[in-house]
C-alpha positions in Angstrom: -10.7 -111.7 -53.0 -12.3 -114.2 -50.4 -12.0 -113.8 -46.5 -9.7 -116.5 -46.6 -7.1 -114.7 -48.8 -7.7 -111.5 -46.6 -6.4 -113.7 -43.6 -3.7 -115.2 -45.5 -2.5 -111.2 -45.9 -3.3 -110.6 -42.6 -1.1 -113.6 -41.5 1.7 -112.3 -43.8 2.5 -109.5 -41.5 4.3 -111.5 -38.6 6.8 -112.1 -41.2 7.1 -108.9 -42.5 7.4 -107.9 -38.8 9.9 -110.1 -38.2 12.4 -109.8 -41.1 12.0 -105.8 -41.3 13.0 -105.9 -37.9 16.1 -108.3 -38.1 16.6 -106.2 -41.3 16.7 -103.1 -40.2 19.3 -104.1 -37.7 21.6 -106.3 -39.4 21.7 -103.8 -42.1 22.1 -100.7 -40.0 25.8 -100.2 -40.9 25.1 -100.2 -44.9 22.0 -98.1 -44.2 24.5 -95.4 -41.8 26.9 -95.4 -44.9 24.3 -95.3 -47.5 22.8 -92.3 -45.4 26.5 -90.5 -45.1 27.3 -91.2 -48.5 23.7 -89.5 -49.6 24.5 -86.2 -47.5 27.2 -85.7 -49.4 25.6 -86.7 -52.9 22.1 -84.2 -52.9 22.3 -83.0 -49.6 19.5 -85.1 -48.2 19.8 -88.5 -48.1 16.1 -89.8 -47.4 13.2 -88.8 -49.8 9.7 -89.2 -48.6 6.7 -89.1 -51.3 2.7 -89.8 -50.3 2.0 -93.1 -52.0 -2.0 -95.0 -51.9 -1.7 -97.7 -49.7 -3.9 -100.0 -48.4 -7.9 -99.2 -48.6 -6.7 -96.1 -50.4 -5.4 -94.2 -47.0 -2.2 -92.1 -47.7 0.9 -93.2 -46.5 4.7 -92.0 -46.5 7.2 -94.1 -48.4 10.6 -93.9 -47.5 13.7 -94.4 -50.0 17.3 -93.3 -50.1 17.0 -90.3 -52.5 18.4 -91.1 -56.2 17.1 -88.3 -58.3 17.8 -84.2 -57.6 16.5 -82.4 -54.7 14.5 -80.3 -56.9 13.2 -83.3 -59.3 9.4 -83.1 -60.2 7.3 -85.3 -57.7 6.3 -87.6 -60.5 5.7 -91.2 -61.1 9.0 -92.7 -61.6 8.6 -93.7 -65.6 8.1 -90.0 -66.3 11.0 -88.6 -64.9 13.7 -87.7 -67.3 16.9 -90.0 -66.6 18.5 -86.3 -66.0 17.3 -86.2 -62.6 19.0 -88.9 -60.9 22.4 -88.3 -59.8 25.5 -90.1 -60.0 25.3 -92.0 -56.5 21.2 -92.4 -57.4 21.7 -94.5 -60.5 24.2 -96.8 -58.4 21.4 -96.9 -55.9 18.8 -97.7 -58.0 20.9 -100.5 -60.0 21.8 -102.4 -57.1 18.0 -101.7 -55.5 19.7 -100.2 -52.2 17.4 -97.4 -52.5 14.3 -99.4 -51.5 16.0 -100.3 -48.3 14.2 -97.5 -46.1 10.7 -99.0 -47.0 11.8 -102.0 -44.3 10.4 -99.2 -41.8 7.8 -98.5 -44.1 7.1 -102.7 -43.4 7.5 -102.6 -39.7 5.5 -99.7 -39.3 2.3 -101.4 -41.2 2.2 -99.0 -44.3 3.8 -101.8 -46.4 4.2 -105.5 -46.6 7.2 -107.3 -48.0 5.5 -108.9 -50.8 2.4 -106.7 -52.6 1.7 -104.5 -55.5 3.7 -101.4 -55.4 2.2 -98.3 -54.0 1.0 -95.5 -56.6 1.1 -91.9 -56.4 -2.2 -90.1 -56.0 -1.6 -88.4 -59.4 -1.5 -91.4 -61.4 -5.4 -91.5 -62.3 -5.7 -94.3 -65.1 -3.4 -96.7 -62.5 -5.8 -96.0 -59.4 -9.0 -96.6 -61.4 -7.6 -100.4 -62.8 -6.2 -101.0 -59.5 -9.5 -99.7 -58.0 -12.1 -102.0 -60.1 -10.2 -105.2 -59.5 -9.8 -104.6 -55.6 -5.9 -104.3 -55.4 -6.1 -101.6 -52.5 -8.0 -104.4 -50.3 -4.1 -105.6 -49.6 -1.0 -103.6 -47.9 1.4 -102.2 -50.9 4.8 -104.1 -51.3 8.7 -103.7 -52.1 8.1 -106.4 -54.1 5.8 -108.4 -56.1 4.7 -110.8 -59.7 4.8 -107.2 -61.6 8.1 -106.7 -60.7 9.6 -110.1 -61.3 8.2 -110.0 -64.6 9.6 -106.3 -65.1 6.2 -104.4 -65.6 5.8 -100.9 -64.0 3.7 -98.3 -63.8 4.1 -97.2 -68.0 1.6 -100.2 -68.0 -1.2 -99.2 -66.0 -4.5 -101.8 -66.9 -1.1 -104.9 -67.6 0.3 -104.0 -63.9 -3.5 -104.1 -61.9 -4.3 -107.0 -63.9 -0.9 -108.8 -63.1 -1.9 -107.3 -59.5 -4.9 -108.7 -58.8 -3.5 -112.0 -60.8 -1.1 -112.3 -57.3 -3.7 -111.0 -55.2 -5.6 -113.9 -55.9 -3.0 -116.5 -56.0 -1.1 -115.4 -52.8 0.4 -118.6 -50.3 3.2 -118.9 -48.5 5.6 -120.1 -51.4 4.5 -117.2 -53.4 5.8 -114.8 -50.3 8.8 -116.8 -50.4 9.6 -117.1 -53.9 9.3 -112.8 -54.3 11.1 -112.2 -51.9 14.1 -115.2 -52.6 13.8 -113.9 -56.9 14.6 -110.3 -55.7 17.0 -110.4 -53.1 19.2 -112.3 -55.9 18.5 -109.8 -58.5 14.8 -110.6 -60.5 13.4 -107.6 -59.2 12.8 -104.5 -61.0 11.5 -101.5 -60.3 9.9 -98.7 -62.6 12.2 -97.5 -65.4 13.0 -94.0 -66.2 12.5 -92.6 -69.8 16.0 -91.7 -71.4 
């Protein structure tokens, strides 16, 4: 990735600023409720997991918890469809469970639009990732993998699609990611039945 794409990223983050922020407050009533709701499901409402971010550093993603208190801490497409509860699956259906990582954007740790961030654990995913220079960018919500619904069961097809919208990020592209999943194209990982 040249300087000039590094920039363009860099130049990214006054939007992601901006519409985290206005997020986070227009969307503070869903995100009490959600919260309230979540207490009552599993007890604790927000789930926090160490996710790679960008240049490798650790970070804490935020999400609204879908899966069992005591679920294994593993990548989502190895965790048996047993673990997420009732209110969980209707979180992760309608994709209100990403809604936390909007601090996750306004803090820094994420941006909007970027390849989504791995878990140290996942080996083969960091080393593809790693050779094609995916951690030189913030991780995202969002992204060309998850419009085309390819998640982390894919490791070597999701860095290459990765780096594929590393190197062909604009302003449009932003856009388009963000306009494709807000009316329903995104997708995150699957869970094995």
């Amino acid at each position: 990735m040249g300087l000039r794409d590094r920039n363009f990223f860099d130049l990214t983050r006054s939007f992601d600023i901006l519409f985290s922020f206005t997020g986070l407050v227009v969307l503070s009533p869903i995100l009490l409720v959600l919260m309230i709701i979540g207490y009552f499901d599993s007890g604790s409402p927000i789930f926090r997991q160490q996710r790679v971010g960008k240049g490798k550093q650790p970070f804490r993603l935020m999400k609204f918890r879908s899966m069992h208190v005591n679920a294994p801490s593993v990548a989502t497409h190895l965790a048996s469809a047993s673990s997420v509860t009732p209110f969980g699956s209707f979180l992760r259906k309608s994709k209100l469970d990403e809604l936390p990582q909007l601090w996750n954007v306004f803090a820094g740790d994420m941006s909007l639009v970027g390849p989504r961030p791995n878990l140290f654990s996942q080996d083969e995913l960091i080393f593809e990732r790693d050779s094609r220079g995916v951690y030189s960018v913030r991780p995202g919500i969002t992204g060309l993998a998850q419009i085309n619904k390819i998640d982390m069961s894919t490791p070597q097809l999701l860095a290459e699609t990765d780096a594929k919208m590393i190197q062909a990020f604009n302003t449009l592209g932003y856009f388009k990611f963000i306009f494709l999943t807000v009316f329903g194209k995104g997708f995150g990982d699957r869970i094995r039945k």
